[in-house]
FIDOSE-425280 format. One record per residue (C-alpha): residue in three letters; x, y, z. Coordinates in nm, 2 decimals, always signed. Each point is the difference from the previous one (the first is absolute). Layout:
BEGIN
(ALA,(X,Y,Z)),
...
***
This chain:
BEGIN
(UNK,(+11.69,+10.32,+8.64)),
(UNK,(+0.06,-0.29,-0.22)),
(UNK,(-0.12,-0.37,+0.11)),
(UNK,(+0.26,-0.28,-0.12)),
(UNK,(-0.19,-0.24,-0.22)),
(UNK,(-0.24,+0.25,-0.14)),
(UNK,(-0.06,+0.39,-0.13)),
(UNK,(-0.21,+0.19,+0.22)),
(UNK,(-0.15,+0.39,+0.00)),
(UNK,(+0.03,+0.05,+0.41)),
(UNK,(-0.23,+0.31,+0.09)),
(UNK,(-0.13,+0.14,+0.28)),
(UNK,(-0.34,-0.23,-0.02)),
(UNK,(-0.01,-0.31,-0.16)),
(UNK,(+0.24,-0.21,-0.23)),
(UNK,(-0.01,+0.01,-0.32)),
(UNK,(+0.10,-0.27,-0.26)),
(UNK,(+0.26,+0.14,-0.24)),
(UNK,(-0.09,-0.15,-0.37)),
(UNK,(+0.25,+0.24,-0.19)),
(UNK,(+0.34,-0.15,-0.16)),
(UNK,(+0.27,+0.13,-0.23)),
(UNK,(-0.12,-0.01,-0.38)),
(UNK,(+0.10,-0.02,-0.34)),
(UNK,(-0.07,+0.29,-0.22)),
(UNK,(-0.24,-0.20,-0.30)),
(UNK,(+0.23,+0.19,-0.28)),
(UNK,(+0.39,+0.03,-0.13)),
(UNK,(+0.18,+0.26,-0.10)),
(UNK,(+0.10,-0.04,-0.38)),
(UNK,(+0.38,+0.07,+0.03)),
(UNK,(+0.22,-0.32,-0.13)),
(UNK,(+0.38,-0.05,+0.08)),
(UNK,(-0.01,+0.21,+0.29)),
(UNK,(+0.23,-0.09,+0.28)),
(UNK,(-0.25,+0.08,+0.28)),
(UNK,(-0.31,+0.05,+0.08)),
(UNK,(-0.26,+0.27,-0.09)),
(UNK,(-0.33,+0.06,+0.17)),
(UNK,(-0.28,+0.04,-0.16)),
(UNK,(-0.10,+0.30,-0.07)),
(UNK,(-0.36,+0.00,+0.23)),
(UNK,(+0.20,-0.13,+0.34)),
(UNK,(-0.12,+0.06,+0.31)),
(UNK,(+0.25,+0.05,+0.34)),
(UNK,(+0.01,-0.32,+0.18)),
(UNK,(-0.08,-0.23,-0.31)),
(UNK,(+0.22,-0.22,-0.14)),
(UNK,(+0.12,+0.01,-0.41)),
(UNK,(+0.10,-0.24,-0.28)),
(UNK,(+0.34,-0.01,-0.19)),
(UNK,(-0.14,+0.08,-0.41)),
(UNK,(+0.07,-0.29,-0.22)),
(UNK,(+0.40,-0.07,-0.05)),
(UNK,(+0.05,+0.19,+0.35)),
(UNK,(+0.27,-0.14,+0.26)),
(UNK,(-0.27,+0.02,+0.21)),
(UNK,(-0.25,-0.14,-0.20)),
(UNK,(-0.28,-0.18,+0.17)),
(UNK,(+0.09,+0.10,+0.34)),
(UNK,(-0.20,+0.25,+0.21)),
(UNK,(+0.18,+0.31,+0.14)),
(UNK,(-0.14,+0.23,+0.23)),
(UNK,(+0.04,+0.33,+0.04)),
(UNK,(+0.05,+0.10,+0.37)),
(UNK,(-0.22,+0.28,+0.19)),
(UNK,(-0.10,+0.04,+0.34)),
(UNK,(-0.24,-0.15,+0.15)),
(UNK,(-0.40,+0.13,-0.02)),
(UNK,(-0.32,-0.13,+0.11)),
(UNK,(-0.20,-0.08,-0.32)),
(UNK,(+0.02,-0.37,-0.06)),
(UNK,(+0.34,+0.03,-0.19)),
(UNK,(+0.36,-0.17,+0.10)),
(UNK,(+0.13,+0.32,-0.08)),
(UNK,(+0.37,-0.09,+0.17)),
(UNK,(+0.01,-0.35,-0.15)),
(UNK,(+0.02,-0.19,+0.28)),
(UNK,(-0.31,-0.24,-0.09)),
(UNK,(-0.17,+0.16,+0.25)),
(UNK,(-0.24,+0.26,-0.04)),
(UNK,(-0.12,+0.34,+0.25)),
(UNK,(+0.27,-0.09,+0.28)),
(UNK,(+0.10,+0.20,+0.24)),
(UNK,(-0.14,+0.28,+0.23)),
(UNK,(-0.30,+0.19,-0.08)),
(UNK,(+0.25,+0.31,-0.04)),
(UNK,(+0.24,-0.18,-0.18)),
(UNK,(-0.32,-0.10,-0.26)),
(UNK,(-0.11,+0.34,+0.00)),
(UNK,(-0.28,+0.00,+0.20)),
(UNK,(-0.07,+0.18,+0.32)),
(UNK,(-0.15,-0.29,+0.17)),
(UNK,(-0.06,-0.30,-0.15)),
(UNK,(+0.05,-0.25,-0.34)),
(UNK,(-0.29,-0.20,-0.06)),
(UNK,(-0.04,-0.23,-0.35)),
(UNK,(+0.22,+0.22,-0.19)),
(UNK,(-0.15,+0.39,+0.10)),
(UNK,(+0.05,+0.23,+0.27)),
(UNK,(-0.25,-0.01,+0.32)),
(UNK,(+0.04,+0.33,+0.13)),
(UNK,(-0.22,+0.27,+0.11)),
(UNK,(-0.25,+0.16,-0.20)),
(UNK,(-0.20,+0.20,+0.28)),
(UNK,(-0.04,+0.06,+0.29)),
(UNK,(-0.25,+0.08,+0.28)),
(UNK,(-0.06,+0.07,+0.36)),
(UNK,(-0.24,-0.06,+0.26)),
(UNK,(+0.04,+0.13,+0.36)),
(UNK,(+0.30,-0.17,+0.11)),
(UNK,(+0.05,-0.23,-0.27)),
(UNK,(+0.14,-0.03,-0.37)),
(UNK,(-0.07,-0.23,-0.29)),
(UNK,(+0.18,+0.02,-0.35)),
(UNK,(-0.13,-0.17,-0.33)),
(UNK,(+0.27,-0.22,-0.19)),
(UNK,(+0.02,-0.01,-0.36)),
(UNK,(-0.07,-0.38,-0.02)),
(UNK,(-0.38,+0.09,+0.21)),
(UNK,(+0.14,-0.10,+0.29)),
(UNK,(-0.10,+0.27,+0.33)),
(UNK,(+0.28,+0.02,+0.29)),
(UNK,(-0.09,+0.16,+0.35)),
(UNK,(+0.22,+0.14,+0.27)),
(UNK,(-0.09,+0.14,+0.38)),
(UNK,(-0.29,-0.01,+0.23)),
(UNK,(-0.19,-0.32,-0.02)),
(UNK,(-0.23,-0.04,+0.32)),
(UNK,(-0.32,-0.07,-0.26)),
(UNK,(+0.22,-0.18,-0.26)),
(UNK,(+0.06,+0.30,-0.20)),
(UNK,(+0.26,-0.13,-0.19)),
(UNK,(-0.14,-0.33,-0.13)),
(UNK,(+0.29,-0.24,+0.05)),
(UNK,(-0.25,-0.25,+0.21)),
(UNK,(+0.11,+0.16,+0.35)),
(UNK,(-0.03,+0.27,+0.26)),
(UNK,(+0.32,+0.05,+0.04)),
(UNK,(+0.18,+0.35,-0.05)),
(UNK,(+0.29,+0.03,-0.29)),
(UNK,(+0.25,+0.25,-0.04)),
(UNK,(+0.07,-0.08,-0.37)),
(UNK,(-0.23,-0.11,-0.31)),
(UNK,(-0.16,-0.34,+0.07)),
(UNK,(-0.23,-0.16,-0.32)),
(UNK,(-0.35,+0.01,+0.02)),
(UNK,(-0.11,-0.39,-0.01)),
(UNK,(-0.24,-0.15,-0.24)),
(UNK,(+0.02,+0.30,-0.22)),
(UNK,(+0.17,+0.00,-0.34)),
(UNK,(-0.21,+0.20,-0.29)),
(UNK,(-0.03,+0.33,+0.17)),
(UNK,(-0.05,+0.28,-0.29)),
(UNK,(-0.09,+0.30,+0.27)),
(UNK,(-0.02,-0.01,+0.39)),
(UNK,(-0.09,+0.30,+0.27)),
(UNK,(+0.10,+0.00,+0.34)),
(UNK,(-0.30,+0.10,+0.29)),
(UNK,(+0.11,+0.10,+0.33)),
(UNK,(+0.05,-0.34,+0.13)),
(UNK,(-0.08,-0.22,-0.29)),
(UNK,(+0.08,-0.04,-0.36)),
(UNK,(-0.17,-0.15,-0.34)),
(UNK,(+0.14,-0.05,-0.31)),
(UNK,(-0.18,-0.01,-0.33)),
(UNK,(+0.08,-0.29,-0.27)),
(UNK,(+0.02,+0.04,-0.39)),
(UNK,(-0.34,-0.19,+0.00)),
(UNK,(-0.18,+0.25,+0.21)),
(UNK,(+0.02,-0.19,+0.29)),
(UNK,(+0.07,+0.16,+0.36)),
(UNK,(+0.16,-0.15,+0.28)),
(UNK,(+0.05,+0.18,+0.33)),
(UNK,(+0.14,-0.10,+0.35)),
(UNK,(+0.10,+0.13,+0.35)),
(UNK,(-0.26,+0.18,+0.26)),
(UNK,(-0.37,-0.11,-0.12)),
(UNK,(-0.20,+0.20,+0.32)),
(UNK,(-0.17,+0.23,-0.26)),
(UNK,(-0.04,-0.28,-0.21)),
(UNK,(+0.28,+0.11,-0.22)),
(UNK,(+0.12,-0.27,-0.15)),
(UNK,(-0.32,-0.12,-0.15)),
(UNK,(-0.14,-0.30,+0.09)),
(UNK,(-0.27,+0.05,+0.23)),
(UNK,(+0.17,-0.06,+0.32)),
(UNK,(+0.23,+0.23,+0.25)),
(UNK,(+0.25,-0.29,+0.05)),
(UNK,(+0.38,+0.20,-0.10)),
(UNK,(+0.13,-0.26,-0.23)),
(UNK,(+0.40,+0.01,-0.09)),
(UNK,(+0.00,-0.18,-0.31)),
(UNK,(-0.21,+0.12,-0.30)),
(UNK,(-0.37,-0.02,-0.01)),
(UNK,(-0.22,+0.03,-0.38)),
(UNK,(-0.24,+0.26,+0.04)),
(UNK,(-0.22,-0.24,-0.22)),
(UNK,(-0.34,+0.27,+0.01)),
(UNK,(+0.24,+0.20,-0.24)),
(UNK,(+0.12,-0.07,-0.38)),
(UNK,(+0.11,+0.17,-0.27)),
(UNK,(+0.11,+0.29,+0.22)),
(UNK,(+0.27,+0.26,-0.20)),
(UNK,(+0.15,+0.18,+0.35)),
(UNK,(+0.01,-0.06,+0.36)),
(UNK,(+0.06,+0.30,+0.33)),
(UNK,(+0.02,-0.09,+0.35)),
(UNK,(-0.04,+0.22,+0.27)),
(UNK,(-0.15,+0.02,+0.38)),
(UNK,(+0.13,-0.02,+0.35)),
(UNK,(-0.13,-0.09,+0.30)),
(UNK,(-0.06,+0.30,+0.22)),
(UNK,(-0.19,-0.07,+0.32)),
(UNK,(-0.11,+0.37,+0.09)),
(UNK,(-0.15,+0.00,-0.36)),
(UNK,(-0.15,-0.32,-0.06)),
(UNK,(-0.17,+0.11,+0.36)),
(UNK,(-0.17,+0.24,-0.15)),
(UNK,(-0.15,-0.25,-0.24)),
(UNK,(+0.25,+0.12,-0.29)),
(UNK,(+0.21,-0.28,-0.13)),
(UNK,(+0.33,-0.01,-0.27)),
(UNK,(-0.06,-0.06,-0.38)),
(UNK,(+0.16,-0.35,-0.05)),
(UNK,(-0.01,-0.10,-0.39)),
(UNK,(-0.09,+0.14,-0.30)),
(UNK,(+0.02,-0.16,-0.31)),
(UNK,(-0.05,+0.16,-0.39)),
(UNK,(-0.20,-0.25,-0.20)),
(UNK,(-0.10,-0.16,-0.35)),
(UNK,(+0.00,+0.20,-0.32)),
(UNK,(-0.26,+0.28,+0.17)),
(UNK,(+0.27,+0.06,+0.22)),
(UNK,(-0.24,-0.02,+0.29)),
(UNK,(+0.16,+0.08,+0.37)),
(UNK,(-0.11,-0.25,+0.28)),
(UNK,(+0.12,+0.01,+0.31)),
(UNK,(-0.02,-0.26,+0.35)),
(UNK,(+0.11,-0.03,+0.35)),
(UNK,(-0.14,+0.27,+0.18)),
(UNK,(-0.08,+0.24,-0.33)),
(UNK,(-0.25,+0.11,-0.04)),
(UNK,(-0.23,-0.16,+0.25)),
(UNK,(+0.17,-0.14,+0.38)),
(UNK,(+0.01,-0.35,-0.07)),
(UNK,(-0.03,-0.04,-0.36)),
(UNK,(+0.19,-0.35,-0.10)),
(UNK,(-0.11,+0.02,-0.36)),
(UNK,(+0.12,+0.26,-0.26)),
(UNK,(-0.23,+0.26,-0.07)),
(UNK,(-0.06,+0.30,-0.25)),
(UNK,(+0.16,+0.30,+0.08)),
(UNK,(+0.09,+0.20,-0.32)),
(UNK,(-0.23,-0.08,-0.36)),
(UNK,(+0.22,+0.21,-0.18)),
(UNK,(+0.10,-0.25,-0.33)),
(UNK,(+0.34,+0.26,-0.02)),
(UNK,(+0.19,-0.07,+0.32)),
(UNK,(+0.32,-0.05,-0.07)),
(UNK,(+0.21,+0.10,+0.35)),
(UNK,(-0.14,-0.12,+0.36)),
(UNK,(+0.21,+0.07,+0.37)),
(UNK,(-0.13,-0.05,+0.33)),
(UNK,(+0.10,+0.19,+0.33)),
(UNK,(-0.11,-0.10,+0.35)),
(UNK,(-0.38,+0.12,+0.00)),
(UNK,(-0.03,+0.11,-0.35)),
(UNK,(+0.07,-0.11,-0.35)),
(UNK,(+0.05,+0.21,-0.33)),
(UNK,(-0.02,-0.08,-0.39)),
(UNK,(+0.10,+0.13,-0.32)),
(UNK,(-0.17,+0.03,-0.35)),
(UNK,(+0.25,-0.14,-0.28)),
(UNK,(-0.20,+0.26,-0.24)),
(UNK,(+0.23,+0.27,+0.26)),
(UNK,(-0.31,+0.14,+0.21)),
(UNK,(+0.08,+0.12,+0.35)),
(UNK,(+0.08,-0.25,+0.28)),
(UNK,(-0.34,-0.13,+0.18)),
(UNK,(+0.02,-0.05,+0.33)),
(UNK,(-0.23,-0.20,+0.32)),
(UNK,(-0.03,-0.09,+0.35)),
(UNK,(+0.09,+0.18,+0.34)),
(UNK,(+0.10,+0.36,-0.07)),
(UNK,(+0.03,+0.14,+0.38)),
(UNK,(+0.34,+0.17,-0.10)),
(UNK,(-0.07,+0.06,-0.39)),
(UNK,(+0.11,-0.33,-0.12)),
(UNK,(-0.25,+0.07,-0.31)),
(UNK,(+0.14,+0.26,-0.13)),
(UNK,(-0.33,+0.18,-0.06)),
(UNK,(+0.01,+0.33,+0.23)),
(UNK,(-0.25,-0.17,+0.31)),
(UNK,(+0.05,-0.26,+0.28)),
(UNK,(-0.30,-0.20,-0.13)),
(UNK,(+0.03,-0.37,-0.03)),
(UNK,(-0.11,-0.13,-0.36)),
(UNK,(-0.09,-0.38,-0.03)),
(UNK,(+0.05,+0.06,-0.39)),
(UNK,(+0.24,+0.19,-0.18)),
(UNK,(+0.04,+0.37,-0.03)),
(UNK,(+0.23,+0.18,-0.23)),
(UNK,(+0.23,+0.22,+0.20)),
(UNK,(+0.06,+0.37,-0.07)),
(UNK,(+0.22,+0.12,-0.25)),
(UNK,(+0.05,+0.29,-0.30)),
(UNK,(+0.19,-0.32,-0.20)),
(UNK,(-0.21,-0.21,-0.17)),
(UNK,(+0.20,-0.31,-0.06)),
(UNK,(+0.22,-0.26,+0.19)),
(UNK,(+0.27,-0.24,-0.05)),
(UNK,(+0.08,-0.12,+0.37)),
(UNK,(-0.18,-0.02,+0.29)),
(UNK,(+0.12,-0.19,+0.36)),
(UNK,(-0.11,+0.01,+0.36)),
(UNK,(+0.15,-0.01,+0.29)),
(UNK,(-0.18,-0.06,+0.33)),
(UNK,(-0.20,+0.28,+0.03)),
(UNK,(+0.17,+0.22,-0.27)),
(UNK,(+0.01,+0.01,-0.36)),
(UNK,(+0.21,+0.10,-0.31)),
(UNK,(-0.07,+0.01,-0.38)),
(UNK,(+0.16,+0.15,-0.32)),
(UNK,(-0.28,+0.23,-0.14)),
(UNK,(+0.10,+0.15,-0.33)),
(UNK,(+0.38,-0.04,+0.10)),
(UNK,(+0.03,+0.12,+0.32)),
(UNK,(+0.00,-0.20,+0.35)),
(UNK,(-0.25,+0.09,+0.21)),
(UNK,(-0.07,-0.12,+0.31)),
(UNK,(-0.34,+0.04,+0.29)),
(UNK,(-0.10,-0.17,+0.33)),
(UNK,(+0.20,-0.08,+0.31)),
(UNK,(+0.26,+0.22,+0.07)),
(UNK,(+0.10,-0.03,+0.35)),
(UNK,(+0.36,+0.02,-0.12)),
(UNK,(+0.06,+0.14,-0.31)),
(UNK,(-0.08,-0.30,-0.18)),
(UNK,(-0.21,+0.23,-0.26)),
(UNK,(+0.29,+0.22,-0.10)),
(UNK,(-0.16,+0.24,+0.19)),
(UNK,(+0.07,+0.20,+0.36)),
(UNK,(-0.05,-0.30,+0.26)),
(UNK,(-0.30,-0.02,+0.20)),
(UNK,(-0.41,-0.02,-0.06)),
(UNK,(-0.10,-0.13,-0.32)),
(UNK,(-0.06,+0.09,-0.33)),
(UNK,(-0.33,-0.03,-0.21)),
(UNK,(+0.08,+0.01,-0.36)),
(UNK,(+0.34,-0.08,-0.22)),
(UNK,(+0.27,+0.24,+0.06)),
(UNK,(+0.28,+0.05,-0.20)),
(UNK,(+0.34,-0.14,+0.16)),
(UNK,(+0.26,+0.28,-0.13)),
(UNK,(+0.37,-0.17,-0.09)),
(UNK,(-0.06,-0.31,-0.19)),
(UNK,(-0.03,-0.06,-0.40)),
(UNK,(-0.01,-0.29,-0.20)),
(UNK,(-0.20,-0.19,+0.28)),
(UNK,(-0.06,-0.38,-0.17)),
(UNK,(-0.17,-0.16,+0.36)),
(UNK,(-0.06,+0.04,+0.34)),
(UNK,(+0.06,-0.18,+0.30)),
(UNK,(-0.17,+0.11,+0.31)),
(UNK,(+0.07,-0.13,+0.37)),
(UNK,(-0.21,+0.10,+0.34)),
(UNK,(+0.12,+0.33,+0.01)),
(UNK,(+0.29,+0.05,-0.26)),
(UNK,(-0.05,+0.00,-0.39)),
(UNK,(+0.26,-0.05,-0.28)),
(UNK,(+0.01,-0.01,-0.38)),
(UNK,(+0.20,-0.16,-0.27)),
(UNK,(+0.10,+0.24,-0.29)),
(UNK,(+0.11,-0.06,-0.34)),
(UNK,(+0.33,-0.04,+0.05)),
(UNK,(+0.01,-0.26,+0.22)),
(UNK,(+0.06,+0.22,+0.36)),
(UNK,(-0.22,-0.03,+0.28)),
(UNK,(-0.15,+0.36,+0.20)),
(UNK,(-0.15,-0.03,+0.33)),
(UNK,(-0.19,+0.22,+0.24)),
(UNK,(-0.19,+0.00,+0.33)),
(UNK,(+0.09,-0.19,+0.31)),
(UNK,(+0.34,-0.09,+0.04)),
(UNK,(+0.08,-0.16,+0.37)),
(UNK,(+0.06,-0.35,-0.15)),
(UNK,(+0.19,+0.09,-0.28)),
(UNK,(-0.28,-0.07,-0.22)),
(UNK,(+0.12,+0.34,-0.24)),
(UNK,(+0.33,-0.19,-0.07)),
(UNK,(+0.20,+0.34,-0.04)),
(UNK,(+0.24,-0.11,+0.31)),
(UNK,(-0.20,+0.15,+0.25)),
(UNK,(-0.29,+0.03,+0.27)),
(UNK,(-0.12,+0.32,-0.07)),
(UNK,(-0.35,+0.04,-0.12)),
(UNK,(-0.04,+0.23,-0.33)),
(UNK,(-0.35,+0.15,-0.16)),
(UNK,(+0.27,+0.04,-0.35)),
(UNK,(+0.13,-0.31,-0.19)),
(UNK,(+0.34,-0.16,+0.08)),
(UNK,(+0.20,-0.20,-0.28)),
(UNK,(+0.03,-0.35,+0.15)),
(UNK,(+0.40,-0.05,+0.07)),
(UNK,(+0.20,-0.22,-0.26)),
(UNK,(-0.28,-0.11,-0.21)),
(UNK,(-0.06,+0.10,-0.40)),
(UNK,(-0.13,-0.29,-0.19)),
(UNK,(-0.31,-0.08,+0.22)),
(UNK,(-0.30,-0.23,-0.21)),
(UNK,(-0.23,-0.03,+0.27)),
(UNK,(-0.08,+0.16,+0.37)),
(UNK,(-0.19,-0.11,+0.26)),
(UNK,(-0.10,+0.10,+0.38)),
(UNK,(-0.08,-0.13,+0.32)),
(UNK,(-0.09,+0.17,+0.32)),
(UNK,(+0.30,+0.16,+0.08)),
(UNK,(+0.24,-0.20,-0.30)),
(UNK,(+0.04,+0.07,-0.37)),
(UNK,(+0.15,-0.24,-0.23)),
(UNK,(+0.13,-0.02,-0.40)),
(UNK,(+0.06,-0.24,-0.26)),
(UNK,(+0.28,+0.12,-0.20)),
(UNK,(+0.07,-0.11,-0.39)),
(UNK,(+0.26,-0.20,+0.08)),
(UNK,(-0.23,-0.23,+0.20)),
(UNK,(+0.10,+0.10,+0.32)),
(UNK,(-0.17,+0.17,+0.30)),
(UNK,(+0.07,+0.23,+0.26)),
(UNK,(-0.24,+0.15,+0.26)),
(UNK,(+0.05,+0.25,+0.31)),
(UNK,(-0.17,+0.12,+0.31)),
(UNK,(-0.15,-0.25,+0.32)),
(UNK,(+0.14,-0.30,+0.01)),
(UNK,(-0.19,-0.18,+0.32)),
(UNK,(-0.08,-0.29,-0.16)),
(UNK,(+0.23,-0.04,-0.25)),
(UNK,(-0.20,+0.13,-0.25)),
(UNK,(+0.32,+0.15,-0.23)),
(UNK,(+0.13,-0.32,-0.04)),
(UNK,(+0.34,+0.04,+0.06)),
(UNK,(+0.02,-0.29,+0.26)),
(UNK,(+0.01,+0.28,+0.34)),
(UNK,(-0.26,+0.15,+0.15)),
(UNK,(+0.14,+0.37,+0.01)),
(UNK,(-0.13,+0.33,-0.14)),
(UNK,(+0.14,+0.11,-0.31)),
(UNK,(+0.01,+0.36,-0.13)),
(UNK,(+0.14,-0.06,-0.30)),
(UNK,(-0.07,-0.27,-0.30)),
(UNK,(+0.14,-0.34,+0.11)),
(UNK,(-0.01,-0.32,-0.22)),
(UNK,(-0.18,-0.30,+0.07)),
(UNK,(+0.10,-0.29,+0.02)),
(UNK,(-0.08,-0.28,-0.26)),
(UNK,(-0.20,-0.32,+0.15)),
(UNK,(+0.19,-0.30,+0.18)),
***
């Protein structure tokens, strides 16, 4: 969109003066008597060129015609620079200042999404009864809104109804449902724009988790909310309602100066040594969410049983677990349907191997449905299947993993409760499975068993 009387970059969040011009290459070429002209031999598409002294053409600029690209260049020669669509430009979603601002990840909470932009913006999209998706409201979206007052964001995890994101300056900001005290600052007020967590600093890796479950929190059991990995010790501190009901400011969890990988499930939380010890795991372990062969709870963290003695992955789920222990996937907890790998039903106390999938690179892990991103950018998917949430076209559940329909060049996976979402390297992204509040983002509300794309913001 170009604005008579002035160049503009027109993106999806705020407008953007456009400074660039045609220029003049600085040299000539070093032919004389020639009848046209020649460019110089360092030219760049879209820039213009001198005639070499005794030229026809000498003295006046020519430019070499190329489509048009976002990166600050008037690549057409038009005297504008970066018009055009966001497709048209290249990009997936946006052109801001001369770069992309697409996608870089993704993540889920229970019925909601949230991607992170290459220019540290954070977009949201579905269920927003606590203010979720940080755009200043309450009010549900069916496609990528921008989170307000939030520009700098270098990491960001998704809780089950509330998100933070973590700046390049270690700060953290989080927003949504505050009941648990989640988001930070002392009070249970939900808060839909962005709040500092200012009792944190220098923090190096963020996890949200926790949902609010009545029949539990009866029993005077309560979520994990917010963990954070901190300073050079690489200290773990947690708040919200972990490890103590009620606690508002962040305390010690994990002394270990080598953590290096941190995920939180609904009652329980797990960590990872960088020096590639076994995944350490705490908090409510009824169905074996620990990992270590019992059903006892562990305020602290307890290694969980394995032969392999090193790991490169570890993710939770909400009251399951999977890690990549000397290679291979294995998987321990909840497994009311399949979500382990293993037959459905019961649970199951220690890491199990899920048979069917090599070159696992992450995990993504819903309520009862787990998936995994492999190395060559497809997507497999196992457990409970009646929203779709496997993406193989169907709604039948499967203890095996499925290849995800239609998608090879996956960077990033996410899941909700019963959704599962992916960044792909063009920028784009594409999710599958419920779709009750909109939280695929392709502007309906219907279940999707297969990958559909969603939609860029307004």
């Amino acid at each position: 969109m170009l604005l008579t009387g002035c160049s503009v970059i027109v993106d999806h969040f705020d407008f953007v003066e456009d400074a660039g011009s045609a220029t003049t290459d600085a040299g000539h070429d070093s032919d004389a008597g020639d009848a046209g002209v020649v460019p110089d031999s360092g030219s760049d598409s879209g820039t213009p060129e001198d005639g070499g002294p005794g030229d026809a053409g000498a003295g006046v600029d020519a430019c070499i015609e190329t489509p048009e690209l976002c990166d600050g260049v008037d690549n057409d020669c038009d005297g504008t620079t970066d018009e055009g669509t966001a497709t048209e430009l290249g990009c997936a979603w946006s052109c801001t200042a001369g770069a992309c601002s697409d996608p870089l990840e993704v993540d889920a909470g229970d019925n909601f999404t949230c991607v992170r932009l290459a220019t540290g913006r954070v977009a949201c999209w579905g269920d927003n009864a606590f203010g979720q998706l940080g755009d200043g409201s309450v009010v549900g979206r069916d496609r990528p809104a921008p989170v307000v007052d939030l520009a700098d964001a270098d990491a960001m995890s998704v809780g089950a109804t509330f998100a933070c994101a973590l700046s390049s300056a270690g700060v953290v900001s989080c927003w949504g449902e505050n009941a648990n005290r989640q988001l930070g600052d002392g009070t249970t007020e939900n808060s839909s724009r962005p709040l500092v967590v200012s009792s944190l600093s220098d923090v190096r890796a963020i996890a949200m988790g926790g949902a609010a479950d009545e029949e539990v929190q009866f029993t005077g059991l309560t979520p994990i909310s917010a963990c954070a990995i901190v300073g050079s010790e690489q200290q773990v501190f947690c708040w919200g309602n972990s490890p103590a009901p009620g606690s508002e400011v962040p305390t010690l969890v994990s002394a270990t100066a080598t953590t290096t990988d941190l995920s939180l499930g609904q009652y329980f939380g797990c960590v990872r040594d960088r020096l590639g010890g076994r995944p350490r795991c705490w908090g409510l372990n009824s169905l074996g969410s620990l990992g270590n062969g019992t059903r006892d709870d562990s305020p602290t963290p307890v290694s969980v049983l394995s032969t392999e003695v090193s790991s490169a992955e570890v993710e939770t789920g909400y009251q399951h677990a999977c890690a990549l222990m000397g290679g291979t996937p294995y998987c321990w907890g909840a497994n009311m349907q399949g979500e382990t790998g293993q037959a459905a039903g019961g649970s199951i106390l220690e890491p199990a191997e899920v048979t069917g999938l090599t070159g696992v690179e992450q995990f993504a892990l819903g309520r009862h449905h787990s998936c995994a991103l492999l190395g060559d950018g497809s997507i497999r998917c196992w457990g409970g299947n009646a929203s779709g949430q496997l993406g193989d076209g169907t709604t039948d559940p499967s203890t095996t993993p499925v290849e995800v329909l239609g998608i090879g060049d996956a960077i990033s996976i996410a899941s909700g409760s019963s959704h599962t979402c992916a960044v792909l390297a063009g920028g784009s992204v594409m999710c599958w499975g419920d779709n009750t509040f909109g939280q695929l983002g392709d502007g309906s509300m219907v279940r999707r068993t297969e990958p559909v794309l969603v939609l860029a913001p307004e």
